[in-house]
C-alpha positions in Angstrom: 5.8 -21.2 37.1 2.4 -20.6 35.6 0.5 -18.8 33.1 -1.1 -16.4 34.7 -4.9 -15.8 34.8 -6.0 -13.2 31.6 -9.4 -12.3 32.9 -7.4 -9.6 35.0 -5.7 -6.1 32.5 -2.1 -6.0 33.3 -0.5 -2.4 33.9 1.8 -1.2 31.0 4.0 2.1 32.1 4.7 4.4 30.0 2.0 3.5 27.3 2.0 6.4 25.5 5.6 6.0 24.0 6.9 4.1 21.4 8.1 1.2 23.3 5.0 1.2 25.8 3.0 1.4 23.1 5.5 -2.2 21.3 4.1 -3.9 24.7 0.9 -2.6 24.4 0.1 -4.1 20.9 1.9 -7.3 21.8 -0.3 -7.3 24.9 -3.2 -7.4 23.1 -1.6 -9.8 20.3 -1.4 -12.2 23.1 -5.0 -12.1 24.6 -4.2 -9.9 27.1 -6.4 -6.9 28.8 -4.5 -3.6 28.9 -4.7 -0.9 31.3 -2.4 2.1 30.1 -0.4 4.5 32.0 -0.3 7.4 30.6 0.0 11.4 30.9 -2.9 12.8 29.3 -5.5 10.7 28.0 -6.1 13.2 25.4 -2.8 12.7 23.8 -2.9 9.1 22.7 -6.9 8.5 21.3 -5.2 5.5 19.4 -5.0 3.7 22.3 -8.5 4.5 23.4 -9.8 3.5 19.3 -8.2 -0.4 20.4 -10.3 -1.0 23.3 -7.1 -0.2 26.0 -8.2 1.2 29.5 -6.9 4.7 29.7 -5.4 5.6 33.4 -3.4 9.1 33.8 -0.6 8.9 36.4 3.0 10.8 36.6 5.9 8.6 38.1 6.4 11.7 40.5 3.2 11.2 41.7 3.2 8.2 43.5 -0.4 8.6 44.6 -1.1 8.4 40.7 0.8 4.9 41.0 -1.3 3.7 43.6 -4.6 4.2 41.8 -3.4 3.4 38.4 -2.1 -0.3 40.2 -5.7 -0.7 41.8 -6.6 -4.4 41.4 -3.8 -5.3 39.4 -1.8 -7.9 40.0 1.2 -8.0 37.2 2.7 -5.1 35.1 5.3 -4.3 32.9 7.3 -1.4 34.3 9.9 1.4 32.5 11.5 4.2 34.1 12.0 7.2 31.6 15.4 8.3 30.7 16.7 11.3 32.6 19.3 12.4 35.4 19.7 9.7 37.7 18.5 11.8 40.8 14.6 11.7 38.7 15.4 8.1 37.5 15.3 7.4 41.1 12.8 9.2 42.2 10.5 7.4 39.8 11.7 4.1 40.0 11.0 3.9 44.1 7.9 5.9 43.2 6.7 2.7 40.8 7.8 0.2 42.7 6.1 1.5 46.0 3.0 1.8 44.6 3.5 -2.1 43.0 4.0 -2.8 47.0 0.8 -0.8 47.8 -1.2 -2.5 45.2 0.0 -6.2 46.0 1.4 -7.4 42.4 2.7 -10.4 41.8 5.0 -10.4 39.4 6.7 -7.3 37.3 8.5 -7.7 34.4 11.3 -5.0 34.1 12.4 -3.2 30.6 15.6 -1.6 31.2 16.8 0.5 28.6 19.7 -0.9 27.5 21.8 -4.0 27.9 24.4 -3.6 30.3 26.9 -5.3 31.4 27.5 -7.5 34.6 30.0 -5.9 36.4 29.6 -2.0 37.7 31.7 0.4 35.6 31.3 4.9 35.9 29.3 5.0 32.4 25.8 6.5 33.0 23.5 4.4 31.0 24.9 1.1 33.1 25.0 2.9 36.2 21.4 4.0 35.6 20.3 0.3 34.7 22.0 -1.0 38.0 20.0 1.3 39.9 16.7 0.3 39.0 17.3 -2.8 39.3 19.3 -2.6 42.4 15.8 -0.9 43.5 13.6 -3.7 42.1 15.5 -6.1 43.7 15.7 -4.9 47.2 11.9 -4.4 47.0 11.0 -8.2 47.2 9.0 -7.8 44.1 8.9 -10.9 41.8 10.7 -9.7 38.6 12.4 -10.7 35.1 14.2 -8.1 33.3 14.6 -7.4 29.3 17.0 -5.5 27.9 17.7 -4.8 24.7 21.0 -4.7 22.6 20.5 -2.0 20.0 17.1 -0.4 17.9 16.5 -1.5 14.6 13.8 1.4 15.4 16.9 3.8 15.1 16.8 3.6 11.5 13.2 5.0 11.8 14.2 8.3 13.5 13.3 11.4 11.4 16.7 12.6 10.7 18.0 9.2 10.4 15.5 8.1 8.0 16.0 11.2 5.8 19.5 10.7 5.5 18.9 7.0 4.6 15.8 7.6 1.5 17.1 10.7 0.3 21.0 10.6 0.9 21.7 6.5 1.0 23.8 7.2 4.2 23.6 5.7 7.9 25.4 7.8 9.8 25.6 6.2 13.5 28.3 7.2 16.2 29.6 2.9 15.8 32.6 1.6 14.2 31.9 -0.3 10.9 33.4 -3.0 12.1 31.7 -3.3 15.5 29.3 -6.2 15.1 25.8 -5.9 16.3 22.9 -8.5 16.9 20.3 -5.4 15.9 16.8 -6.2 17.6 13.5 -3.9 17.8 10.9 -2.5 19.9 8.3 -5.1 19.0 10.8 -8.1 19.5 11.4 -6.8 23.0 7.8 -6.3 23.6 6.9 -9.9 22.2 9.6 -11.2 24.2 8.4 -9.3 27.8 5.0 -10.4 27.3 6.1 -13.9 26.4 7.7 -14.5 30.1 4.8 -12.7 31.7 1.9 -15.3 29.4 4.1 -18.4 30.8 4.2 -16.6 34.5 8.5 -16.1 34.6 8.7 -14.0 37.6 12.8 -14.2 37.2 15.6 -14.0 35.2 17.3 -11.4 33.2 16.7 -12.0 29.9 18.7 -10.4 27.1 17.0 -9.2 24.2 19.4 -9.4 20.4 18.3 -10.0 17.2 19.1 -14.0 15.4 22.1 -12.4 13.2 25.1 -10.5 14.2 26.6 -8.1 10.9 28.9 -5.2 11.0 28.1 -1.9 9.6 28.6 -2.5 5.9 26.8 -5.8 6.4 24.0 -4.4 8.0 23.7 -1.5 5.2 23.4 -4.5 2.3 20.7 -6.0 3.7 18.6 -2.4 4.1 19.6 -2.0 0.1 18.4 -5.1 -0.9 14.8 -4.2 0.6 14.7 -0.6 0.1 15.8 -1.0 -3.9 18.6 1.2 -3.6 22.3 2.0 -2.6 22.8 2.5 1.2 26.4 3.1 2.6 27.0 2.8 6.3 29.5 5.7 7.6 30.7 5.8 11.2 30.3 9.4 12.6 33.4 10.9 15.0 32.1 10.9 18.5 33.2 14.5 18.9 31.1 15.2 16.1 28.4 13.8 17.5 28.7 15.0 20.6 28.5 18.9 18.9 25.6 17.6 16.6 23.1 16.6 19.6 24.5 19.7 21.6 23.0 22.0 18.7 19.4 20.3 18.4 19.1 19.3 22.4 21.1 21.5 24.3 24.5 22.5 25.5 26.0 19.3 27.4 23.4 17.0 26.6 25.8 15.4 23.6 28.4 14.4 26.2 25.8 12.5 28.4 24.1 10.8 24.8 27.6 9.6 23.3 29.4 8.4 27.3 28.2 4.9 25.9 29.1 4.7 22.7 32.8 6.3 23.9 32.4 3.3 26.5 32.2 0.7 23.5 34.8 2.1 21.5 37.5 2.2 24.2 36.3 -1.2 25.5 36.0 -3.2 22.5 35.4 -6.5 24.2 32.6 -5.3 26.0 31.2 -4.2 23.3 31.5 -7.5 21.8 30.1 -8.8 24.9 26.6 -6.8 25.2 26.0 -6.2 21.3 27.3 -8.5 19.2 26.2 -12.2 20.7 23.0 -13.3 18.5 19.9 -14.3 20.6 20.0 -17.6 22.4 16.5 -18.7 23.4 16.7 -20.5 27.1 13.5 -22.9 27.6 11.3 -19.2 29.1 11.4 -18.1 25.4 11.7 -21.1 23.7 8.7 -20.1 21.5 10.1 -16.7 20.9 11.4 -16.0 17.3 13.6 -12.6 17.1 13.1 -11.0 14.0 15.3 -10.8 11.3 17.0 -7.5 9.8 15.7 -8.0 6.1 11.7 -8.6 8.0 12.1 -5.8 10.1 13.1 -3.6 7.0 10.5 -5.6 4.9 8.0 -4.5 7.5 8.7 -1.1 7.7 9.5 -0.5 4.1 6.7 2.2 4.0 7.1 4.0 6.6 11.1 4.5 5.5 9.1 6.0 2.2 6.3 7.7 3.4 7.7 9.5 6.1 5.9 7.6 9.2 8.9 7.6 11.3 9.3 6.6 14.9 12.1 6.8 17.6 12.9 4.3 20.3 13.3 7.1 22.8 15.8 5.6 24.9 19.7 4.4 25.6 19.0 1.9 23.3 18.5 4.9 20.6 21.0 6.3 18.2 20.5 10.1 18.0 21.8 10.9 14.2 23.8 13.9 13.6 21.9 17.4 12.7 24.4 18.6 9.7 
């Protein structure tokens, strides 16, 4: 183990989103060169106003890969959610071209924390492929994982309901306790085992308290400076809701996980509600609190600069 040399960009996938872009800035928070992967240059000129090297590649295109990974030697790699047939695709598509290019290390931001042994539910199954795929490739790897998005809160229609109707409205029990974290912790946190060179490990990502619904909804109150109550949605509600603004079929597929967690209430327990424990690879990582992360994004709750976490990890919010 060794930090590992910063005169060389590392390769960040997926740039142009709101968790690429998380590791992004905490790339360059930690003295890091960026080079970005991303669709269309044209579509992300914030990341060209910071200084970031700009490469266009599609994970389908694994030629793309292969000349985005040119003289790169560590990266930090997502595969965007989808079926599992194009999750595939484009997770033996990245790590091909990681082969190609001779990396060293990757570090591996799976969209969700799982849990350890295999079970039908999509969003695990999906996880467990990827890294079944990393693994089998020989690549040097750590993984982060997540429990679940402050960044949630941030979503358009979540946000809404929150300023203007003092409701959070997710498809989770009240009582179902959750060590909330964020897009920026995990960022901090991947780039954190990539500066002290931790090519293994799987590292999950939760926030330092653990609070139920109605605990969680106090806090936001106290630093938003007024009422918020926290109201469980019905899953078959939900399911209808996401159906209406995404598409027939696509609510079943969105709410499989949190059905998982509310028929299996230990493992829910398990992957959500355990506050972070820092091993000696992140002892110098600090999760952020829920009272700072709402401190910190108190304006954009207010002044409608929302963003979505664009994952598993994400709570879509109910349309009606």
């Amino acid at each position: 183990m060794s930090a590992i040399d910063k005169s060389q960009p590392i390769l960040i996938y997926l740039a142009g989103g709101v968790q690429g872009g998380a590791v992004v800035r905490a790339a360059l928070r930690r003295g890091f060169k960026v080079r970005a992967l991303v669709r269309d240059r044209k579509r992300v000129p914030a990341l060209s106003a910071i200084g970031v090297e700009l490469v266009e590649g599609d994970l389908r295109d694994p030629a793309s890969l292969r000349a985005a990974g040119a003289g790169i030697a560590h990266a930090v790699m997502q595969i965007p959610i989808g079926s599992q047939d194009d999750m595939r695709i484009q997770a033996e598509n990245a790590v091909s071209a990681s082969i190609a290019c001779g990396l060293k290390s990757v570090v591996l931001k799976l969209a969700s924390a799982s849990r350890s042994a295999p079970c039908e539910e999509p969003s695990f199954v999906a996880n467990a492929m990827i890294e079944d795929i990393v693994r089998r490739s020989g690549l040097p790897f750590c993984i982060v994982r997540p429990t679940m998005y402050l960044d949630n809160l941030l979503k358009p229609s979540a946000r809404k309901d929150i300023v203007e109707e003092g409701v959070f409205a997710p498809p989770m029990a009240e009582s179902q306790r959750i060590a909330w974290t964020s897009v920026d912790d995990c960022a901090r946190a991947a780039m954190t085992l990539l500066a002290h060179g931790i090519h293994s490990g799987d590292y999950r990502i939760a926030g330092p308290d653990s609070v139920t619904g109605k605990e969680l909804a106090s806090r936001m109150s106290l630093w938003l400076g007024r009422q918020i109550t926290y109201r469980a949605q019905p899953l078959d509600e939900f399911e209808r809701d996401v159906d209406a603004a995404m598409g027939p079929g696509t609510g079943r597929r969105v709410a499989s996980k949190f059905r998982f967690f509310a028929s299996n209430p230990e493992e829910a327990n398990a992957i959500l509600s355990r506050p972070f424990e820092a091993g000696s690879e992140l002892k110098d990582f600090r999760p952020t609190g829920i009272e700072e992360w709402v401190r910190q994004h108190r304006k954009a709750f207010f002044e409608g600069s929302a963003s979505s976490a664009g994952d598993h990890g994400a709570i879509p919010r109910k349309t009606a």
